[in-house]
C-alpha positions as CSV (number, residue, x, y, z in Angstrom):
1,X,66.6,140.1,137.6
2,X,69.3,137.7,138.5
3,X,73.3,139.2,139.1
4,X,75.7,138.9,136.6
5,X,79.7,137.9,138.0
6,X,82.0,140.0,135.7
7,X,85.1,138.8,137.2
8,X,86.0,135.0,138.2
9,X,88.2,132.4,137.7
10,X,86.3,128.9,138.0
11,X,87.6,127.6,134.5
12,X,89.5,124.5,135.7
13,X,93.3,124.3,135.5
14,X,94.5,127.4,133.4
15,X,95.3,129.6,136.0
16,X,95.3,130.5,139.8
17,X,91.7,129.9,140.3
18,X,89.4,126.3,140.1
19,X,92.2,123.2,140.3
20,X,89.7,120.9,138.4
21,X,86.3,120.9,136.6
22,X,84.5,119.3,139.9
23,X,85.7,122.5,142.1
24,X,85.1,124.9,138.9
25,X,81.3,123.6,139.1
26,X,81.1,123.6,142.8
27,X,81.9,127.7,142.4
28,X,79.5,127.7,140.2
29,X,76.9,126.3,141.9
30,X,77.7,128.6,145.1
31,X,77.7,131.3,143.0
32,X,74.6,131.0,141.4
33,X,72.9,130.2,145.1
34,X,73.3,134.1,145.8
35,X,72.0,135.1,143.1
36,X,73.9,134.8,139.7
37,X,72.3,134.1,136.6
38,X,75.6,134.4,134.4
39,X,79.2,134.3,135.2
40,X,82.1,135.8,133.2
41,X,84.8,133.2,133.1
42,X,87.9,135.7,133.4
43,X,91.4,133.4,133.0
44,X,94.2,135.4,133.5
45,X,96.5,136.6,130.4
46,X,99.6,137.8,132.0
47,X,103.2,137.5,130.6
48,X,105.4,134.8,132.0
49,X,102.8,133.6,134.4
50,X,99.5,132.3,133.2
51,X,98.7,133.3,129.4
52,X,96.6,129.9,128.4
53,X,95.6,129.7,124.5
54,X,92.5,130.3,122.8
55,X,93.0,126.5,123.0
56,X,93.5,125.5,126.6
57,X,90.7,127.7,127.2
58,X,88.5,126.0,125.0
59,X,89.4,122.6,126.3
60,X,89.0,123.9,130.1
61,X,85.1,125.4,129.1
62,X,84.9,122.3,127.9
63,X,85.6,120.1,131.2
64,X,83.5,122.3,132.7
65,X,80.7,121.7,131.3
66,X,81.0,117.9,130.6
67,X,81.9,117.8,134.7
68,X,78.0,118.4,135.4
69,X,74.9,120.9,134.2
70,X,76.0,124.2,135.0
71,X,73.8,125.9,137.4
72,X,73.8,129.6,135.9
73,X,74.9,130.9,132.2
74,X,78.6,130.8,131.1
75,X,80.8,133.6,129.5
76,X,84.0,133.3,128.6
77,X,86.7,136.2,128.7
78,X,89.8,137.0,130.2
79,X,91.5,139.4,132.9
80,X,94.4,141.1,130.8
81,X,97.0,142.0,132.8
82,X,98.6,145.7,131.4
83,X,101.7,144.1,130.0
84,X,103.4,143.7,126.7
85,X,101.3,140.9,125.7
86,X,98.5,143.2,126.2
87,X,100.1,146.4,124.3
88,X,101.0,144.3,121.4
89,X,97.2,142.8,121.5
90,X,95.7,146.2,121.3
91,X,97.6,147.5,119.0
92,X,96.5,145.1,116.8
93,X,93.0,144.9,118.0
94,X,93.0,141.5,119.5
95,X,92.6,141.8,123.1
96,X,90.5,139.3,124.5
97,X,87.2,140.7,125.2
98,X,83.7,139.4,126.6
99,X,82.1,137.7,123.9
100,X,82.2,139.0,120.8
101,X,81.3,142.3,122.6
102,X,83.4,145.9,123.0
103,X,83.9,145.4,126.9
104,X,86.9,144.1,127.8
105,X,88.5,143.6,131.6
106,X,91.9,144.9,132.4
107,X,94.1,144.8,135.6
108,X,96.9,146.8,136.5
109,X,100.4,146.1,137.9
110,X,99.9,147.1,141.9
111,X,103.5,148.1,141.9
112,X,103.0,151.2,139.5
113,X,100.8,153.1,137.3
114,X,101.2,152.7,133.7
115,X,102.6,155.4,131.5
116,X,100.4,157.2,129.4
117,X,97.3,155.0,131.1
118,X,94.4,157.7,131.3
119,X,95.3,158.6,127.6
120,X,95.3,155.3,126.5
121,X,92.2,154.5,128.0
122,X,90.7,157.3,126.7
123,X,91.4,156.1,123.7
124,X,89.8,152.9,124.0
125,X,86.7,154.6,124.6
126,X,86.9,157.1,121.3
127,X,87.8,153.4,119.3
128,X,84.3,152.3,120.7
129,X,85.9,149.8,123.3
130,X,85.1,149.6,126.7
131,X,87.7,149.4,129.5
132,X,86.7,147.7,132.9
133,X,89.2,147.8,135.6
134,X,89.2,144.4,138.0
135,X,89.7,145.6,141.8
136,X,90.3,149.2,141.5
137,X,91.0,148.9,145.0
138,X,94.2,147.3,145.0
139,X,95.6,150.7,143.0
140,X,95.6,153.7,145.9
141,X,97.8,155.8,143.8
142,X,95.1,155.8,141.3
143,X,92.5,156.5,143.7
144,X,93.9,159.0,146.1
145,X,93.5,162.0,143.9
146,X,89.9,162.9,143.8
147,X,90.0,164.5,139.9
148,X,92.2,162.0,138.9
149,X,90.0,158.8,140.2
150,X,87.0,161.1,138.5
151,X,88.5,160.9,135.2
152,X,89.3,157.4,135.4
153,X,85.8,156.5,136.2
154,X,84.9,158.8,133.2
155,X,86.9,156.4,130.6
156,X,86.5,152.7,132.0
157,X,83.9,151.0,134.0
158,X,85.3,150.3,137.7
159,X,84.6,146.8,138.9
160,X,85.4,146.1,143.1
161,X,86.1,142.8,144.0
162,X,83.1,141.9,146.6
163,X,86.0,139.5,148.4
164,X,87.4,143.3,149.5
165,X,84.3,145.2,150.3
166,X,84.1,141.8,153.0
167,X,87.3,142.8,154.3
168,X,89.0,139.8,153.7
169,X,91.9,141.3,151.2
170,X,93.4,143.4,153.4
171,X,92.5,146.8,155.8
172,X,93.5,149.5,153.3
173,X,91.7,147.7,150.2
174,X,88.7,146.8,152.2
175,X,88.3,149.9,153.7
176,X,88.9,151.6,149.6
177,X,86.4,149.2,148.3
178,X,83.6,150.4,150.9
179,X,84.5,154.0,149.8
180,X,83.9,153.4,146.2
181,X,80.9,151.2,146.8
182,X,79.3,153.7,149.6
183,X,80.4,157.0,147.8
184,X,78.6,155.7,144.2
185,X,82.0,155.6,142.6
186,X,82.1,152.4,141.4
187,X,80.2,151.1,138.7
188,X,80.0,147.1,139.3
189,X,81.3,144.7,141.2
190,X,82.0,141.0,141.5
191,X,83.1,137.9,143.1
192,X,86.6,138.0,141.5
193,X,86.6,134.0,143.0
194,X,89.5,131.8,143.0
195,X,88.2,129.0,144.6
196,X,85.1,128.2,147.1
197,X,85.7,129.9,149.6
198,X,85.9,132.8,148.3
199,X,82.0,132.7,146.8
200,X,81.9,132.7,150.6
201,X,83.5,136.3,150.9
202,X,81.1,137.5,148.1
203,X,78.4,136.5,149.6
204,X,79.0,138.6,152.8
205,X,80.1,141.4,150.4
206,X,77.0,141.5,149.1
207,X,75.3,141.1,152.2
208,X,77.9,144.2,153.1
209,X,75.8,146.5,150.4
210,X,72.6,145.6,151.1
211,X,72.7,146.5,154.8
212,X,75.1,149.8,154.0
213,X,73.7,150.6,150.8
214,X,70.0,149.1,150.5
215,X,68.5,146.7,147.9
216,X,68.2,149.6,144.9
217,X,72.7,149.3,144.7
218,X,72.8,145.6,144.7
219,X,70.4,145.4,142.1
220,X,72.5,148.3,140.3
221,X,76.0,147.3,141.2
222,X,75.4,143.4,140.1
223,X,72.8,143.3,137.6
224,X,71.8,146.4,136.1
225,X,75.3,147.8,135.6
226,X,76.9,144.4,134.6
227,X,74.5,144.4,131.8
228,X,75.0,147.7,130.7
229,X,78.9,147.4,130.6
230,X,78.5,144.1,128.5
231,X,76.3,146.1,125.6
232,X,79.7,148.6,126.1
233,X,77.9,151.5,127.9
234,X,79.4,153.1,130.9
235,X,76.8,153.6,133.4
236,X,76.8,156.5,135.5
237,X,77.4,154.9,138.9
């Protein structure tokens, strides 16, 4: 059973991630040389910095795939940034999800923690939605209370950027993302890639897990999980 990437950005032009379609594809065909058989496009939507339309996005899927055959399945959602364009989406049921499906992936500010966020996420999950957190391991505040990183786990699915369990984002995240990873705590995780190089990183983060963690948590951490939090279940990690 092949991985599934829950978290990149190789949709050319709209964002931070793949500059043009012929890097976009080049990602792609990394990625699916380690193992994916479907990856999650995930553009950023993020207030007065990347928020591409329905549109752009379109046209950018588009290049993509005219650039060459793509090597592994394509999905297309977003990473939704916890902002006012998000709010104002949710309230009116519009966030951008994967698919047509109830999972949807979220990312936080790293400065703070949202007011109000276990509640609201709570209340995702009672409306049938399901929450997944990009890169848990960039929020320590959220994670350094035991009960309170239990009860976030218990309302959205937890996703760790491979690219950190590698050690290449940084001493305390790295050393976070290994925690949640070795301690069963997070439910996925994923390439998170920007650009080439880092399908590079998730390759060693995988290789990370397999020597740490054995074969059985790859397989659960990058395909059986993924597909569970797709159909909107929240696996017990």
């Amino acid at each position: 059973m092949g991985f599934i990437d829950l978290h990149s950005h190789v949709l050319p032009g709209i964002d931070d991630g793949a500059p043009d379609a012929a890097t976009g594809l080049d990602m792609l065909r990394g990625l699916a040389a380690i193992g994916f058989e479907r990856v999650c496009a995930t553009p950023h939507q993020k207030a007065g910095q990347f928020l591409p339309t329905a549109d752009d996005i379109a046209a950018a899927e588009a290049a993509l795939r005219a650039e060459g055959a793509l090597p592994c399945a394509l999905t297309v959602a977003a990473e939704n940034m916890w902002d006012d364009v998000f709010y104002e989406r949710s309230a009116r049921g519009a966030v951008p999800a994967y698919g047509a499906g109830p999972a949807f992936l979220v990312e936080l500010p790293v400065t703070h923690v949202p007011p109000g966020l276990l509640d609201r996420l709570f209340a995702f999950r009672v409306a049938g939605r399901l929450p997944v957190l990009a890169h848990p391991e960039r929020y320590p505040a959220l994670c350094a209370d035991d009960a309170a990183l239990d009860r976030l786990r218990q309302t959205c699915a937890l996703v760790v950027d491979l690219g950190a369990v590698a050690g290449y984002h940084g001493r305390r995240p790295g050393k976070l993302a290994r925690r949640l990873v070795a301690d069963g705590i997070a439910h996925a995780v994923a390439s998170d890639a920007h650009t080439p190089t880092d399908v590079r990183s998730a390759a060693e983060g995988i290789a990370w897990i397999r020597k740490k963690c054995g074969d059985a948590a790859v397989d659960r951490l990058l395909a059986d999980h993924p597909r569970r939090i797709l159909a909107g279940e929240l696996p017990d990690a």
